[in-house]
N, C-alpha and C positions, 0 to 999 in steps of 0.2 A: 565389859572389861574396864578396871579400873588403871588410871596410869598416875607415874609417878617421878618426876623431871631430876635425873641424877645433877649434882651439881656440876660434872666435866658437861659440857653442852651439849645435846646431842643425845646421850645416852638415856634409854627410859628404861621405868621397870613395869612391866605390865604384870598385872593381876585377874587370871581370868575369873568369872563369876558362875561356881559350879552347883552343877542341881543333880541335885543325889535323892534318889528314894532305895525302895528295896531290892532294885535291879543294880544297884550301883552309881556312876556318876557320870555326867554330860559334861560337856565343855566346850566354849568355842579357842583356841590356842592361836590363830592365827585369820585374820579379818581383813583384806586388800584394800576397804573404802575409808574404814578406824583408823589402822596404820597412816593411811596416805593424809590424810584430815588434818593427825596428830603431829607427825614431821613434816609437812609441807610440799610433800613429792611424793611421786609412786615410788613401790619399792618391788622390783621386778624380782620374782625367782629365777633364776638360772641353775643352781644345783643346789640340792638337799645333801647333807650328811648326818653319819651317826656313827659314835663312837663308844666303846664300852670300854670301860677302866674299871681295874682292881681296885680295891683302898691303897693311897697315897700315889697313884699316877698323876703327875702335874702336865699337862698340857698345854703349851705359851709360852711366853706373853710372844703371837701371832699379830703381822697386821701386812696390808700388802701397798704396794704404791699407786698414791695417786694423781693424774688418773690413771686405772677407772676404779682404783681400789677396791674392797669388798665390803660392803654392809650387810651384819648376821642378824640374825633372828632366833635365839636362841634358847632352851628349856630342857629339863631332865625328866624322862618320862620313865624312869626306874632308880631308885637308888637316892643318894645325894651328892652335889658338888658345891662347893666356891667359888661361886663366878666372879673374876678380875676385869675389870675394865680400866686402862690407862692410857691417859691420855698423852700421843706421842708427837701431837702436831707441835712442830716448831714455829712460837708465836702466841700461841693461845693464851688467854689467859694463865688457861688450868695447868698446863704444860707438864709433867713428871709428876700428876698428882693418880691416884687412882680409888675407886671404891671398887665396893663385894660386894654382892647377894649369894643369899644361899637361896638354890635351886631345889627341889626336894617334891616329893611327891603329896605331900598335904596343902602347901602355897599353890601348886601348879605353878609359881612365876616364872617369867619370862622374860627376859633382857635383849633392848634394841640396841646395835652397834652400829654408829655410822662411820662412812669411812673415814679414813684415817685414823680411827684410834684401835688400839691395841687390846687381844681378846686373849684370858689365860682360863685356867680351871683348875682343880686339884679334885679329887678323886675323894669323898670322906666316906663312902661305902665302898664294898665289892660292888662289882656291876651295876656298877651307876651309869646310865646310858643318855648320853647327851646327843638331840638330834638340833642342827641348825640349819636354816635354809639360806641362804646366801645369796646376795643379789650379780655377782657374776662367777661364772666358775674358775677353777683352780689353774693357777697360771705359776707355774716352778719360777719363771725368769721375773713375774714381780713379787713373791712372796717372803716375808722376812720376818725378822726373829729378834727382841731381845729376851736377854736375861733376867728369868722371872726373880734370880737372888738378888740383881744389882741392887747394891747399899745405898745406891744414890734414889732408887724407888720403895725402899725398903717399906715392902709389901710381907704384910701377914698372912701367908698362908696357912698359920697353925701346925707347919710341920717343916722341917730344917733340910736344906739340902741333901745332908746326907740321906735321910728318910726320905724324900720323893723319888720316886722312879720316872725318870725324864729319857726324852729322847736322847741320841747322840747330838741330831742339831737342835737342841734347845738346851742341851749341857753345854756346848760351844757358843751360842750367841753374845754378840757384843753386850755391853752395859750400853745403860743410855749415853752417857757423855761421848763414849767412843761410835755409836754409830751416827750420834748428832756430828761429831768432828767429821765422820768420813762419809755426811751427807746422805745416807741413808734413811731418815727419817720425814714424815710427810710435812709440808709447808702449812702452817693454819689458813695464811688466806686462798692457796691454791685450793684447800680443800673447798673454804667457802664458796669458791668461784664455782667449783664443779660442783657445788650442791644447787646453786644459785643456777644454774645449766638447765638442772634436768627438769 
């Protein structure tokens, strides 16, 4: 596996190193000893998911509070997507800044989310199937949401509000400033503390 240090901290993009002959193609996608080496902790699964979107389904910008927050592990194993990663810790250097990978089936890549920052996608195929494995499960009461439009992140997804098909709560989500104002948003050094923990 090749890795690749996004500029928000924290976030990588893995590349895994595939061997193909005439049966098709191998891969390793996901490595417990690599991973833990790389960022500097283990990274425990707790729950897998997978989701399949149409073209133009946006998904995000997701993130949950910390602690214990969720750190993803994340790739498209059909199809293609946009992967978003923003950074939402109050404090950080990088703070409202965000990059993309394209996810797809010839790269295989793969993007590490730690917590505290924020995870979207968009949909650039039909059935594009995004599985991620998640280091703690789904918890409604810390889960939250901004708005992958806010102007103040103005993020390229290649396709305009009106063209993505978004949930109801990911249509409703705050902007960044308004959930920073109503404290909703994760702290940069509380996160470091609880990385610094584990």
């Amino acid at each position: 596996m090749d890795f690749e240090v996004l500029p928000i901290a924290g976030a990588l993009v893995i590349t895994p190193r595939q061997h193909g002959d005439e049966r098709g193609t191998f891969f390793e996608w996901f490595k417990a000893p690599t991973l833990t080496e790389r960022v500097g902790h283990e990274f425990t699964v707790a729950q897998a998911n997978c989701s399949i979107s149409t073209r133009g389904t946006l998904r995000g910008i997701h993130y949950a509070d910390v602690p214990p927050g969720q750190a993803k592990y994340v790739t498209c194993l059909s199809g293609q997507v946009l992967d978003v990663i923003v950074d939402l810790r109050v404090g950080s250097p990088t703070f409202g800044t965000w990059d993309s990978v394209v996810l797809d089936t010839k790269t295989r890549k793969l993007v590490y989310i730690p917590e505290g920052l924020g995870h979207g996608f968009v949909a650039l195929e039909d059935d594009s199937t995004v599985v991620y494995l998640c280091s703690t499960t789904y918890n409604p009461s810390g889960e939250r949401e901004v708005d992958p439009f806010d102007p103040d992140l103005s993020i390229d997804w290649g396709i305009s509000k009106e063209q993505a098909s978004l949930s109801a709560k990911d249509a409703a989500a705050p902007g960044l400033a308004l959930a920073q104002e109503q404290g909703l948003l994760p702290d940069y050094e509380v996160c470091q503390e609880f990385l610094r923990g584990r």
